[in-house]
Wavefront OBJ file of the C-alpha trace (Angstrom):
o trace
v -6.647 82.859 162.488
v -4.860 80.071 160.794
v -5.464 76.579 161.970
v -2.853 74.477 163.941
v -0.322 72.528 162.572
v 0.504 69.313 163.990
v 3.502 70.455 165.961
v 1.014 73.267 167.444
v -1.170 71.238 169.415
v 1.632 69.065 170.618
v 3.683 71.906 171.573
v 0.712 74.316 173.085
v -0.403 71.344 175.281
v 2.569 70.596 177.232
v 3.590 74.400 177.684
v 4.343 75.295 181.336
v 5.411 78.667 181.487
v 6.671 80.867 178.418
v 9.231 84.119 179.103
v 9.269 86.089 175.299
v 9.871 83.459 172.823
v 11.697 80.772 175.346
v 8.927 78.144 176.960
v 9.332 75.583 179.789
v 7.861 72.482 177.764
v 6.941 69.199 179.881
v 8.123 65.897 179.267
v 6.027 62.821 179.391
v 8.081 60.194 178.857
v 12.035 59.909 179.220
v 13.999 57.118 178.168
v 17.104 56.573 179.548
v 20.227 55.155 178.199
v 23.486 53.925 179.437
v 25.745 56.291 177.348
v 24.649 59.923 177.892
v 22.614 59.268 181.669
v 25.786 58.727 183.606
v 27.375 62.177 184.312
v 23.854 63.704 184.669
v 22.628 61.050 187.312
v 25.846 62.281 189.030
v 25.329 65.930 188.623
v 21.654 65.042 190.550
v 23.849 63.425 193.359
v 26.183 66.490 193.791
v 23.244 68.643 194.320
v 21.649 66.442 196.381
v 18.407 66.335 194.171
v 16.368 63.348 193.619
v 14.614 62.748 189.982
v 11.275 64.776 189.678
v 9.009 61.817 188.574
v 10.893 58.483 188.281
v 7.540 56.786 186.894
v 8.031 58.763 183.755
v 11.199 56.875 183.070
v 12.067 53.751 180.796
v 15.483 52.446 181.256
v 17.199 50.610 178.574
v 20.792 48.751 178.225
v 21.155 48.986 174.792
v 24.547 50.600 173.209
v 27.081 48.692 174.939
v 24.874 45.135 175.063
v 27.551 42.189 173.291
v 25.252 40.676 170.590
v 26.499 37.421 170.989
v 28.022 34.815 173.746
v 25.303 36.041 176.576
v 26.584 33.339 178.812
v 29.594 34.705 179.226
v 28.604 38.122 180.219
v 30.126 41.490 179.246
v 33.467 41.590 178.518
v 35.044 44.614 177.552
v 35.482 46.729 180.411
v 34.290 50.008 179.339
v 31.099 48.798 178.295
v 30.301 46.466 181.334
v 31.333 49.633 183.620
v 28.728 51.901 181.785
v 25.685 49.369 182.214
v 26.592 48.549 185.987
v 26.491 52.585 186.394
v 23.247 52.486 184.711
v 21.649 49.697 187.246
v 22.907 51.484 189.883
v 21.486 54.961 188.870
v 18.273 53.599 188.207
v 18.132 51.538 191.288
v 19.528 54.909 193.487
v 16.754 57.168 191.560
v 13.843 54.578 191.864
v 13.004 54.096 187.840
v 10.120 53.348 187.255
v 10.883 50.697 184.269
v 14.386 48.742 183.594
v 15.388 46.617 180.739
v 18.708 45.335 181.605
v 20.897 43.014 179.948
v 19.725 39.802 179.468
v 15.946 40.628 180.113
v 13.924 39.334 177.877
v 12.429 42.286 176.364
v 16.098 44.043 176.247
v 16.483 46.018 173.149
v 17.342 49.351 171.421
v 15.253 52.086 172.777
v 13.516 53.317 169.764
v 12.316 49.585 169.068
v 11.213 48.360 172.746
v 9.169 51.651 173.543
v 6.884 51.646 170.709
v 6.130 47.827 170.720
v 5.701 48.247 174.326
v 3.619 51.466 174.511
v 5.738 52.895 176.514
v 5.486 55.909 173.581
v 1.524 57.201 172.884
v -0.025 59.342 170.643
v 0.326 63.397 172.125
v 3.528 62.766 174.175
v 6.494 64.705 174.214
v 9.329 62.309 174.497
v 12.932 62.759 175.038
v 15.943 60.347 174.896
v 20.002 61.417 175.071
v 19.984 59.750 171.801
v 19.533 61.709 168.669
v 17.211 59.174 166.638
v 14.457 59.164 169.375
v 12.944 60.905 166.676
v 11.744 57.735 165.923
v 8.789 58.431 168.234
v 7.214 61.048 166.459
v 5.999 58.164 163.891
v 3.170 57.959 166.864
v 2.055 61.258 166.228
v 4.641 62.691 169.367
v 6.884 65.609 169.576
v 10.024 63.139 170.371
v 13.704 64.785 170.099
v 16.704 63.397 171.362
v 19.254 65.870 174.523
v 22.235 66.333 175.741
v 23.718 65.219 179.002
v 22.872 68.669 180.469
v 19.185 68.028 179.251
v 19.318 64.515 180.927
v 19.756 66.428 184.056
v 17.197 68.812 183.198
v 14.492 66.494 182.781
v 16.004 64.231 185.447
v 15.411 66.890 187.783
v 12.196 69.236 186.851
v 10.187 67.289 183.905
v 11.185 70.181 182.080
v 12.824 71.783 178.821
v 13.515 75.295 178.124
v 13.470 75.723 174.495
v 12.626 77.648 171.773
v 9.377 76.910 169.834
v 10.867 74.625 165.895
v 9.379 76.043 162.972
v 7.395 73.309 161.327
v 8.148 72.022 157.893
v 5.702 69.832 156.070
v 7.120 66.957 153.586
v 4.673 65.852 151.321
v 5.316 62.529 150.153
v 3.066 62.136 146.320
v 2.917 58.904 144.755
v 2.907 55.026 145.041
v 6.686 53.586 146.094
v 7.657 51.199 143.337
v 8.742 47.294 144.213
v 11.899 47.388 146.007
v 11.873 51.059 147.141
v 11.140 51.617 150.496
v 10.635 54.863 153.329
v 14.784 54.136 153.543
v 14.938 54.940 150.136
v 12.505 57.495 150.500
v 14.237 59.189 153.775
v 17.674 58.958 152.001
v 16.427 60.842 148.422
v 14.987 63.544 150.545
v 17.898 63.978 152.833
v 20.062 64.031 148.953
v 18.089 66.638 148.198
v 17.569 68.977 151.330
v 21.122 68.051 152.678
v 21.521 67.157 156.533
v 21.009 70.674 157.215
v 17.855 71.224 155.150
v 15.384 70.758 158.152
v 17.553 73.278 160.561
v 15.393 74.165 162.902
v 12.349 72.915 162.104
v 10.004 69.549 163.315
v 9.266 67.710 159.771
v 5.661 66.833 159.733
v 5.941 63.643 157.402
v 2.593 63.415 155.222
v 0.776 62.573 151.865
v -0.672 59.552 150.139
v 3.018 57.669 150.392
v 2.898 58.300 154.258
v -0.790 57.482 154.421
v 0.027 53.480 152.892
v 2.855 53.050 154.749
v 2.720 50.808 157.797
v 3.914 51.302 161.036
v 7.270 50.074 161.239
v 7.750 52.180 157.626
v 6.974 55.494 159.337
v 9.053 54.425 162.411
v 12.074 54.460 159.771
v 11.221 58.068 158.043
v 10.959 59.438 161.265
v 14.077 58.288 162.539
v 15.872 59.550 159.391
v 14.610 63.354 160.508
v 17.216 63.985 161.896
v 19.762 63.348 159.351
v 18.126 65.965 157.349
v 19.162 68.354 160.417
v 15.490 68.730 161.829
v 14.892 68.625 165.303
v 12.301 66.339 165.291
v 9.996 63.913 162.555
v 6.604 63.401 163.142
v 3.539 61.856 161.416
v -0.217 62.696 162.130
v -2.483 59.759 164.061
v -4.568 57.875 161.779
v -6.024 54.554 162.278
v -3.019 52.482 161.386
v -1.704 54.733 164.613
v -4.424 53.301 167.060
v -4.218 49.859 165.900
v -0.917 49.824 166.808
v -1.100 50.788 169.926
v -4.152 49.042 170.757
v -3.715 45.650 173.334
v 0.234 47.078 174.570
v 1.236 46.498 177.693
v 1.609 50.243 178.827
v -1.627 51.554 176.582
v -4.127 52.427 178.416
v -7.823 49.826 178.759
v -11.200 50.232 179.316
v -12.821 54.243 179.626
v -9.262 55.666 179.436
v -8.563 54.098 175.948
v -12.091 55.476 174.597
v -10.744 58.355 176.018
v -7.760 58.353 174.971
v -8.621 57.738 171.089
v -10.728 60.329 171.178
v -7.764 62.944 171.729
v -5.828 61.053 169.062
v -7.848 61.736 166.427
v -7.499 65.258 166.777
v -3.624 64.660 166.561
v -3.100 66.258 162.819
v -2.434 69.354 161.042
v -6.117 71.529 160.423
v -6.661 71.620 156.847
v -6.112 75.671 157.085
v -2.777 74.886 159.046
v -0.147 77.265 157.728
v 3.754 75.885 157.290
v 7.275 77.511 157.650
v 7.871 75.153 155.143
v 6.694 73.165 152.228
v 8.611 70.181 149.857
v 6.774 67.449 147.876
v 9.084 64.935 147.009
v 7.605 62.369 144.530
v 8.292 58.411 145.685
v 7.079 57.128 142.592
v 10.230 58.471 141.027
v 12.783 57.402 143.672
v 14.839 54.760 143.402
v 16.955 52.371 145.744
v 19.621 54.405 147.298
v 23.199 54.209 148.117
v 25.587 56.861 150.453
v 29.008 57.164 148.751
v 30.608 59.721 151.171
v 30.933 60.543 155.043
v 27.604 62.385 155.272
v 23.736 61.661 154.695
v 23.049 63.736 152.002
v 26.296 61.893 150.014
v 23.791 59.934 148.202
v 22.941 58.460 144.916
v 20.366 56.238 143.306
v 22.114 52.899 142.867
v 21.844 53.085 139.067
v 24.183 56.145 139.713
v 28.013 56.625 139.882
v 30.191 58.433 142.212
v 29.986 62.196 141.800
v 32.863 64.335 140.639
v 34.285 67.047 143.252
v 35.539 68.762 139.781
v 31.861 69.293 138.217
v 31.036 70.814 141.954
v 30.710 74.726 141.564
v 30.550 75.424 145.319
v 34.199 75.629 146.598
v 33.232 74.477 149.692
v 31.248 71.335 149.024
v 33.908 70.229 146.324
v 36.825 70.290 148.763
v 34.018 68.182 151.339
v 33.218 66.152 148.264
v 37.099 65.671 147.969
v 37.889 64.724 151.367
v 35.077 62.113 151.680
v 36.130 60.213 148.695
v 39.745 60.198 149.873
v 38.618 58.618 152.651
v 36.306 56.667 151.472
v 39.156 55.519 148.785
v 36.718 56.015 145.917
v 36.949 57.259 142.447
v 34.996 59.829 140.792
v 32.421 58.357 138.512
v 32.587 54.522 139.594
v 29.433 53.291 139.079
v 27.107 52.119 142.186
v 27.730 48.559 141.293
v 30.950 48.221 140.894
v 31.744 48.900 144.669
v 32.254 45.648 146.023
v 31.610 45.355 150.567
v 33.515 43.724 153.040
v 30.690 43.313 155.439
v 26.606 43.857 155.492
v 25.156 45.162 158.636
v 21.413 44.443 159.033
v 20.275 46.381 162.025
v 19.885 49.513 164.182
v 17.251 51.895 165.703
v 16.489 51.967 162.055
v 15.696 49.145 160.106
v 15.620 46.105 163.099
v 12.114 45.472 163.552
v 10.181 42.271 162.237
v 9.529 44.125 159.131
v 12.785 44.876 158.131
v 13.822 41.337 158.561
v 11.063 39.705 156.330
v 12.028 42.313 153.502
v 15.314 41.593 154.224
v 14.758 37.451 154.283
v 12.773 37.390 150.739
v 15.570 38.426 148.820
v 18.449 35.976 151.006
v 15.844 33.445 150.520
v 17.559 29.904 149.253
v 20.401 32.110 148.008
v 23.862 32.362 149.490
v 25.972 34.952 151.100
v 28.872 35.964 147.895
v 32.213 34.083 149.317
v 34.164 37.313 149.235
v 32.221 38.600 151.907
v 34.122 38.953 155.350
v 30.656 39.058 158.147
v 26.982 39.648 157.413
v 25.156 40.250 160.650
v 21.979 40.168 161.287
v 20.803 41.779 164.672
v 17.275 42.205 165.864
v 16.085 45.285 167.670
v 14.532 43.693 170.701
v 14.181 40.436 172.215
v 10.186 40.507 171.007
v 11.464 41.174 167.084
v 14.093 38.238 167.726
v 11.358 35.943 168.943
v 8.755 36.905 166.479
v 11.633 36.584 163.682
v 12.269 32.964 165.039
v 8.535 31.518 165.112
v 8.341 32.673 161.345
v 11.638 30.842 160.669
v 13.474 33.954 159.289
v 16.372 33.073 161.322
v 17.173 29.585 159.383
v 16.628 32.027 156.316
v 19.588 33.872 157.174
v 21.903 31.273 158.835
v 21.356 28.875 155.407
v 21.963 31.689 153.655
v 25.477 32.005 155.516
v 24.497 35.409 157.488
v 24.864 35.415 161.695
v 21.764 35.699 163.581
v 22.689 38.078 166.894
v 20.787 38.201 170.174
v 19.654 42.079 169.621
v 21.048 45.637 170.484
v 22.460 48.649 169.039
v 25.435 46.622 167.792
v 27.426 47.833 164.647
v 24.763 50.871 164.126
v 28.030 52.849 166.338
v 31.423 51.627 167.323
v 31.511 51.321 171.017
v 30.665 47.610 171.635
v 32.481 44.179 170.263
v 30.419 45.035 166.782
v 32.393 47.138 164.686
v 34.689 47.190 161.244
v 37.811 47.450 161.043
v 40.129 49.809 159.524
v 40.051 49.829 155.542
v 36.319 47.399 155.705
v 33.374 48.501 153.900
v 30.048 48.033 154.970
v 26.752 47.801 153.475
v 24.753 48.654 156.989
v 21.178 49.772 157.383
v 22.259 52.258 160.065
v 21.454 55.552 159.645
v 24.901 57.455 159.675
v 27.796 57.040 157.900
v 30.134 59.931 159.374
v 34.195 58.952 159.289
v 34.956 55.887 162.079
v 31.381 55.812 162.802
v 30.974 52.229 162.821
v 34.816 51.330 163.834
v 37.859 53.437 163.735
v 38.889 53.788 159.883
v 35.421 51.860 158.605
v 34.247 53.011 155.653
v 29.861 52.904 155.678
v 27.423 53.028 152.953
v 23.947 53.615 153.873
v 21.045 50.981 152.218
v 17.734 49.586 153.153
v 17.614 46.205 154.383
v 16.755 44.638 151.485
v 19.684 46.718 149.299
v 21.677 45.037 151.986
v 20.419 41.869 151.404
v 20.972 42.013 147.720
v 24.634 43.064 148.425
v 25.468 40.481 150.744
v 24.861 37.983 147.828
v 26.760 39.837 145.589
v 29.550 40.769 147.231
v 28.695 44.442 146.272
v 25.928 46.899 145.629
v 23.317 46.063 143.106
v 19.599 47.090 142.485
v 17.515 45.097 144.698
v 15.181 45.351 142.044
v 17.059 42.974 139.651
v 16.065 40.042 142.275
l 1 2 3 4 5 6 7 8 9 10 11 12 13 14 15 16 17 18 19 20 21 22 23 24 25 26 27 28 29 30 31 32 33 34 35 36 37 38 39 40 41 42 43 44 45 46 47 48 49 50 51 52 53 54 55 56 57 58 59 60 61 62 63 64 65 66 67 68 69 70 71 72 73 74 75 76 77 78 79 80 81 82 83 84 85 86 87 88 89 90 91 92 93 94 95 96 97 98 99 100 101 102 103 104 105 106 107 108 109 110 111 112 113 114 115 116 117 118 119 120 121 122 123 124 125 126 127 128 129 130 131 132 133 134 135 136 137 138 139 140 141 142 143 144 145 146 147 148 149 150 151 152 153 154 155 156 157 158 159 160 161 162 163 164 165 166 167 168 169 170 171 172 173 174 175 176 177 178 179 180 181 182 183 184 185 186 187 188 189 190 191 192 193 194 195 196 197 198 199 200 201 202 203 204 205 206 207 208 209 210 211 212 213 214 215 216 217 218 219 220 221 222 223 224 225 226 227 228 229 230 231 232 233 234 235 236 237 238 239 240 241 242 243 244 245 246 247 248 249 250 251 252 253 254 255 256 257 258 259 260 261 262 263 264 265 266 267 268 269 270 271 272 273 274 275 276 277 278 279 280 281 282 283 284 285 286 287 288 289 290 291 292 293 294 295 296 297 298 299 300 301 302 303 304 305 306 307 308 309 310 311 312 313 314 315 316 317 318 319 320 321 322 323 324 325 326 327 328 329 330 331 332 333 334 335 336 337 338 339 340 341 342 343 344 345 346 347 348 349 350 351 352 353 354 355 356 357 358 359 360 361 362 363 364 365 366 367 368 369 370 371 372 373 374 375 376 377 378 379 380 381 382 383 384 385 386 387 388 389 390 391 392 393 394 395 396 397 398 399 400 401 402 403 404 405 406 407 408 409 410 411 412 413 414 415 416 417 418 419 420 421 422 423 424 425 426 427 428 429 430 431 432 433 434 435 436 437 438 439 440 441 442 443 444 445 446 447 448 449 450 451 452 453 454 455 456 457 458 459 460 461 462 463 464 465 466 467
């Protein structure tokens, strides 16, 4: 028999019960968020059920959070009546683990649980957000749910699903200066399209994957699911352990020796046999930029806007069409002759203490262009902002003429006080760029932090590389 891949042993270890090709799979960790936890707490109160195992449970305030004037609270009523539903449902259901407003390790999900070690090696994780496939950089089988799968968990520890095919991404090569797993994420998704993983858990791997660091992997993973699989992951290694070595919810002593010792067995057997197989060479990629509504809209920077006319497929031209109408681009502008409105530096993404030194070397005793409307910069937890501070990356930015944020989701979707508005572009380091995603009639073009950086001084895009 073949060996196991990756996704295997995850998968065959938390099995609970299996009817034909359906399987009850068990949860270890749930994070819960104020957006999508709401209607299933209720559903639990309706039936008169309690949660099944409350100290699984992290709760986060993260979506709706204002990044800015703290002392005076939340303001806009929607948002402030989600996150007092969310205290209340996790004070009514006994959570295990809160991170309100205002604590001091608040954050975006994604960001807190891994710095925390709230997420280990060999969990299955689950989130009611779609880029807690961030996880799976720990060597997890993380996937974000729907409300109804809230519940579901809420109320057994369970999923019934379907066993994912598993694709394997083999990432050849060295990254060049000024490319990074953004980059990286963003040529493969141009390639596959956002539907190219369908299906499938993308086991991220190679000698690219093996030099990246932690925070790098955290970002590729994330990005899995805009290539339409249900899940990224990336086998343990030592970089892995190190990480999660000394957090406050990592196990000490015996268990830890224990627990490493499982780790290491966390990757695909040599003889392991794949749905799925694309190499995709990073020595060749360059800095990327999204022209369209979608993902897989994307060029290299030294690139120009595609032509719907040159596009065979009848259906992808009149797609093509529609995004650069609303986009209000031409065919064939070049990359770097799109000038921004606004830079957005931030997100379950790119927020972490990485992002922001990559992104601070290139703003570095340079200034923000004067054409520019906003350049925020927003941390992804209140341990990133801190860390960010004592290295002084914050007077970076402020000299530089950007605004430093207390941290949250903020502009990476439009629901809180952080959005565009109609007509503004945005350089953001989010990772979608659908229509209105980041305010009603915004117009988003997906970058690394530093391509963001680069285009905050310039007032448009422009190959980081040049600086």
């Amino acid at each position: 028999m073949a060996g196991k891949t990756l996704l295997d042993k995850l998968w065959d270890s938390h099995v609970v019960h299996e009817v034909g090709a359906h399987a009850l799979l068990y949860m270890d960790r749930h994070y819960i968020i104020e957006v999508t936890s709401a209607q299933a707490y209720e559903r639990l109160r309706e039936a008169g059920r309690l949660a099944w195992r409350p100290g699984s449970m992290v709760a986060v305030a993260d979506h709706n959070t204002p990044t800015k004037d703290w002392d005076l609270g939340i303001r806009d009523p929607v948002s402030k009546l989600q996150l007092e539903t969310l205290e209340a449902n996790v004070r009514d259901f006994g959570v295990a683990q809160y991170f309100p407003f205002r604590h001091p390790q608040q954050g975006i999900a994604h960001v807190i649980g891994p710095e925390l070690g709230a997420t280990l090696p060999g969990m299955t994780v689950a989130c009611g957000d779609s880029h807690t496939t961030t996880h799976g950089s720990l060597g997890t089988l993380a996937f974000g749910i729907g409300t109804s799968e809230v519940e579901l968990v809420l109320a057994t520890q369970c999923l019934l699903l379907t066993k994912f095919k598993a694709m394997r991404v083999n990432l050849d090569g060295a990254m060049p200066q000024g490319v990074s797993a953004k980059d990286a994420a963003l040529a493969l998704i141009g390639r596959i399209g956002t539907a190219g993983g369908s299906g499938h858990v993308i086991e991220f791997c190679g000698p690219a994957v093996d030099a990246m660091s932690m925070e790098a992997r955290m970002t590729l993973c994330s990005m899995s699911i805009e290539a339409g699989a249900r899940a990224g992951t990336i086998a343990v290694d030592e970089k892995t352990i190190d990480y999660v070595r000394g957090r406050p919810f990592a196990p000490t002593g015996k268990l830890w020796d224990r627990a490493v010792e499982y780790w290491r067995e966390l990757r695909s057997d040599g003889d392991a046999e794949f749905d799925r197989d694309i190499a995709l060479d990073v020595a060749a990629v360059e800095p990327h930029v999204t022209w369209g509504t979608s993902p897989e809209m994307v060029v290299p920077v030294s690139g120009r806007v595609p032509d719907p006319s040159a596009e065979t497929n009848p259906i992808r031209r009149k797609s093509m069409t529609l995004a650069l109408e609303y986009m209000r681009l031409e065919a064939n502008t070049p990359m770097t002759g799109i000038a921004i409105d606004k830079v957005f530096i931030g997100s379950c993404t790119n927020s972490r203490i990485e992002d922001l030194r990559a992104a601070a070397a290139i703003v570095r005793g340079r200034k923000v262009s004067r054409s520019l409307k906003q350049a925020l910069v927003v941390p992804g937890s209140g341990a990133v902002k801190r860390q960010a501070e004592q290295e002084g990356l914050h007077r970076v930015f402020t000299d530089a003429g950007f605004e430093w944020r207390q941290p949250g989701c903020s502009m990476r979707v439009g629901i809180n006080e952080d959005r565009l508005n109609p007509g503004e572009r945005c350089a953001s380091t989010s990772n979608r760029n659908f229509e209105g995603r980041q305010g009603s009639g915004g117009r988003t073009h997906l970058v690394s932090p530093e391509m963001a950086a680069a285009a905050a001084l310039a007032g448009r895009f422009v190959d980081v590389r040049e600086f």
